[in-house]
N, C-alpha and C positions, 0 to 999 in steps of 0.2 A: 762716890767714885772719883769724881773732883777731886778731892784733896787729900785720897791716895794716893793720885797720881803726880798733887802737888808735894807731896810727900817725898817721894820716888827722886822728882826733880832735884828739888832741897839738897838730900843726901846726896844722891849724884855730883850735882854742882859742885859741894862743899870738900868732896873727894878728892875734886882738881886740884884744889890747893895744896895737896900734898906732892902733885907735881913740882908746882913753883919751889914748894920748900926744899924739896932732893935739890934743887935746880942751885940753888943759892945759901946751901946748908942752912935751914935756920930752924933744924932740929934733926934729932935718930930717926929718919924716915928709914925704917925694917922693910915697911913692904915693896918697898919699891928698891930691888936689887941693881937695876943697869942702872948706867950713866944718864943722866938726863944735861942737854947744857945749858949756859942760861937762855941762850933763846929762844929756844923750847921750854923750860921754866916759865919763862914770860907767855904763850902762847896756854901752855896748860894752866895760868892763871886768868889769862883774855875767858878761856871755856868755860872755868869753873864760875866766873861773872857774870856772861852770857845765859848759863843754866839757870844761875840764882834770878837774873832779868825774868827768864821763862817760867819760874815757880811764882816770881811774885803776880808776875802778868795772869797766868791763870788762877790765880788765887781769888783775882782782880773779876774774875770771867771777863776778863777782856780781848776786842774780839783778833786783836797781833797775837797772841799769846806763841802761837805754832811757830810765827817767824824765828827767833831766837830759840825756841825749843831746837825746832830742825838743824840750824846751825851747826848749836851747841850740840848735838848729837855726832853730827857729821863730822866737825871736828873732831868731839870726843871718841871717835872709831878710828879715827887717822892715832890719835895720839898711843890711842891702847893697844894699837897693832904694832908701831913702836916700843911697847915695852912688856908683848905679850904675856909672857908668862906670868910675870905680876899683875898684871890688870885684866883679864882676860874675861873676867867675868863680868866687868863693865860691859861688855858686850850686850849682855841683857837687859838692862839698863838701856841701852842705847836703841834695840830692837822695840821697847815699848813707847820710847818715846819719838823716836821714828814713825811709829804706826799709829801714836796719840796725834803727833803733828799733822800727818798728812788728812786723817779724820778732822781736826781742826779746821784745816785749809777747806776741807768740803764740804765743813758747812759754811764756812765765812765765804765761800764763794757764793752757794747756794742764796744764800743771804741776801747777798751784794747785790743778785737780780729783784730783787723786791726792792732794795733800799735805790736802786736806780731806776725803777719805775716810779716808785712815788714822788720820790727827788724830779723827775719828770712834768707829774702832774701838778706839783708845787709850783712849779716854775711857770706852768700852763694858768693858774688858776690864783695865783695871788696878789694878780693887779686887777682883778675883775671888781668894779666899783662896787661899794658898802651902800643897801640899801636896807633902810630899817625897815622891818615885819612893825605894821599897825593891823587895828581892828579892821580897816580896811579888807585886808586881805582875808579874814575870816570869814564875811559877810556868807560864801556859799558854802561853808562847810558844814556840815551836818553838826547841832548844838553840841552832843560826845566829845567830839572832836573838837571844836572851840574851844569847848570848857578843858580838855588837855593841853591844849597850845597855851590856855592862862595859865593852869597848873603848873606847866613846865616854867613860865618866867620866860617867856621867848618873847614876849609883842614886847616892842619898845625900844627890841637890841638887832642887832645885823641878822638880816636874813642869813641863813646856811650855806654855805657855797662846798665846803669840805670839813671834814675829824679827821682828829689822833684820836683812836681808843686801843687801851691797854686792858687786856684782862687774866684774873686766875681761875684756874677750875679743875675738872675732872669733865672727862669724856668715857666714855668705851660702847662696843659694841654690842647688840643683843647677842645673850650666853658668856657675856665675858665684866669681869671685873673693872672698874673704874680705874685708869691710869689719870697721873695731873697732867696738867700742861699750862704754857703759859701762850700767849697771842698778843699780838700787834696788829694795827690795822689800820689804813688808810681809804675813805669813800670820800669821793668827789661826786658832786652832783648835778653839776650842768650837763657832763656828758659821762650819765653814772657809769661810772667803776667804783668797783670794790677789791682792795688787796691786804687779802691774811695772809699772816706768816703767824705760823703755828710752832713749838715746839713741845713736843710730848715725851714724857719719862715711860718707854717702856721696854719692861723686861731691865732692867737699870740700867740705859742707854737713852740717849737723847734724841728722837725722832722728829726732823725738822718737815715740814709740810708746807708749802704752797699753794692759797685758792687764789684764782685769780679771774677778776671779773671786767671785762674792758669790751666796749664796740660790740655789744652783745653776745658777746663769745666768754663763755668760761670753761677753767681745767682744774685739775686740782693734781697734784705735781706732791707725793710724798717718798721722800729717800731716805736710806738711810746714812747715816754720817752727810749727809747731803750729797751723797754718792752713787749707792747703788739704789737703783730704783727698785721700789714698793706695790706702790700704788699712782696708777696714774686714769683717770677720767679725763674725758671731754663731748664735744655732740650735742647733737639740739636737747636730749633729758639734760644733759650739767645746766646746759643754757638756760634754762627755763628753771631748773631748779635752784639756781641760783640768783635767776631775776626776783626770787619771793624772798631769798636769803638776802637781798640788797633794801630791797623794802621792807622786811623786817626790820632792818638796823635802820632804817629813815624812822618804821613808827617807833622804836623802844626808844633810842638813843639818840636821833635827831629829830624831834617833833615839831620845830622850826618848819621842816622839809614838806610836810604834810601839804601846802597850799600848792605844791607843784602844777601844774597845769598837764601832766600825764597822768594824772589821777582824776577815777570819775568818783566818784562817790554818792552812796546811796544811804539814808537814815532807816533805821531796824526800829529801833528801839531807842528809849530815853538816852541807853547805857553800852548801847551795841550802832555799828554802823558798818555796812560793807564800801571795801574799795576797790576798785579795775587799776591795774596799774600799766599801763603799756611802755614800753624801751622800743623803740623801732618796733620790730616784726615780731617781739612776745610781748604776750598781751596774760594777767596771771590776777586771782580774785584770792581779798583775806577782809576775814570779818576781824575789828576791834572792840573790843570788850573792855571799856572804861565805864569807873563804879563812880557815885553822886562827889566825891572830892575831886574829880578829877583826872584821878590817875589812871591809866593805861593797867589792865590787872591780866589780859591775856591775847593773844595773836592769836587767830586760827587760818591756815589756809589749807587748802584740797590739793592745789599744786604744785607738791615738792615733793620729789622722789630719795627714798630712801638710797640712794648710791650703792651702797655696800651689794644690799639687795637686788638695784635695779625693779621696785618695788613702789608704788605712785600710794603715800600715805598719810590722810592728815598730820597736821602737824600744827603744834601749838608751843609757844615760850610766855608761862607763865609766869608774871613777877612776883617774887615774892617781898621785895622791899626797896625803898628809894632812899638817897641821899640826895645832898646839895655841894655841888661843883661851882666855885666863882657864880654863887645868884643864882645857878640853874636846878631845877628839880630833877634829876636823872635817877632812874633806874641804878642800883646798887649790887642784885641781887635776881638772877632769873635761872629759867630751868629751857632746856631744849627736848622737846617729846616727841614720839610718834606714835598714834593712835593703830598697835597691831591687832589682827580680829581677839586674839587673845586680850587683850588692853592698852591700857598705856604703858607707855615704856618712855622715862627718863632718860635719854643716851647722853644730855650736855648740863652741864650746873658751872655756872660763871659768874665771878664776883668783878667787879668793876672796879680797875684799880687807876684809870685815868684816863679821861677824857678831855678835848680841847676842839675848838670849832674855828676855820676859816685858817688853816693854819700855812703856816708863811715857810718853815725851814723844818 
């Protein structure tokens, strides 16, 4: 759909130029029957410029793209009302890219409240002093658990304080087809928050989403074009269902985080350990399921609600493979489940395209 519409642009743009040329004779311009003068010539060459700016920008997915789209439209409607009956059909042309742009602008505004929150906590959190994770700090953790924090490569480098993680996947809902998406995300963890920014391909349109985890309050904020509103959550279930979804991403992805002092933890098994996690006033329990190397192989917790549903269902994200990040052992490759009386059900598959820890900008 992208690069139809970059398409669209292209042509359009390149169309201009044939103003400039009536403008300045520098060929049999036929279609174009009135007068044009030069400086208006000049002007329909400024547009036809402009548009090319706005094909190559979105070509780019870059996120101005709409600025000079809009323009170039808006100009381009003034110009073809000037020489209506010749251009008239540029009109069309102009109504899509009008209605491309203003969809642009609302997700890039949409946008812009996430990338100004985090930009926020960045600023909040990247003078807070480096202190290195030793064996020290392992001493009370249940052996599972230790033997993951070795696993992972964390004793010996800076404790956790915040991530960048980027991921790819597929999502959908029970009864419905797997759409992708891509996500961004930022967790802080002195005063956890968690902030996704989701966008999902569906129905071939680009579905921007907002989870957003702060001061023990979360919502999740899905529009479409980052405009009209979809879906929207909040209330003590987001809250709480979201405190498991922030400590999910502390055990898969920051295992570092583990020695927190709001976790209590309890030893199962050689392979297995449960943990209490409290944030202020929720308080939320997940078993860990790491096999004799080390590795973290599955998450279970009781306290996370199915949203869509409104539906309180186990929930497990199994790994299925790990890579290595700068020294680090992370998680690669995992699944997001819910345990319905029917079975399990698959609703998330995420591949792990970039992670970074303690980050500054």
């Amino acid at each position: 759909m992208r690069f139809v519409l970059v398409f669209i642009v292209l042509v359009h743009g390149l169309i201009h130029f044939m103003g400039f040329a009536k403008a300045f004779d520098l060929g049999q311009i036929d279609q174009l029957m009135r007068y044009i003068g030069k400086p208006t010539g000049i002007v329909w060459l400024l547009t036809g410029l402009t548009l090319l700016a706005a094909a190559f920008l979105l070509a780019l997915n870059h996120s101005y793209w709409w600025i000079p789209a809009f323009i170039g439209a808006l100009v381009s409607q003034a110009l073809i009302f000037s020489v209506w009956q010749d251009a008239k059909f540029g009109t069309f042309a102009n109504f899509i890219l009008l209605l491309a742009s203003v969809t642009g602008w609302g997700q890039y505004n949409f946008e812009k409240q996430f990338r100004k929150e985090a930009a926020e906590n960045i600023n909040r959190t990247h003078s807070l002093p480096e202190v290195i994770l030793t064996e020290s700090d392992l001493v009370a953790l249940p052996p599972p658990v230790q033997r993951y924090i070795r696993f992972a490569g964390a004793l010996n480098k800076p404790k956790v304080t915040s991530m960048h993680v980027v991921f790819e996947g597929q999502m959908r809902k029970k009864g419905n087809d797997f759409f992708p998406f891509t996500s961004e995300q930022y967790n802080f963890f002195d005063q956890p928050t968690r902030l996704f920014y989701m966008k999902a391909r569906m129905f071939g349109l680009w579905v921007p989403g907002y989870h957003r985890y702060t001061n023990e309050k979360a919502s999740m904020d899905i529009r479409l074009f980052g405009l009209i509103p979809v879906v929207w959550h909040d209330g003590a279930v987001m809250d709480k269902t979201e405190t498991v979804t922030l400590f999910n991403d502390m055990c898969l992805l920051a295992p570092a985080t583990l020695i927190d002092k709001r976790i209590h933890w309890e030893s199962l098994t050689d392979t297995s350990a449960r943990a209490v996690f409290t944030n202020g006033g929720i308080t939320i329990s997940a078993v860990l399921y790491i096999n004799e190397q080390g590795q973290l192989v599955d998450f279970m917790s009781d306290d996370r609600t199915e949203i869509n549903q409104m539906e309180q269902l186990t929930f497990y994200t199994p790994v299925h493979s790990y890579t290595t990040i700068n020294g680090l052992n992370v998680i690669e490759q995992g699944d997001a489940v819910y345990q319905y009386p029917d079975g399990k059900f698959t609703y998330g598959k995420f591949t792990l395209k970039k992670v970074a820890y303690n980050v500054q900008r």
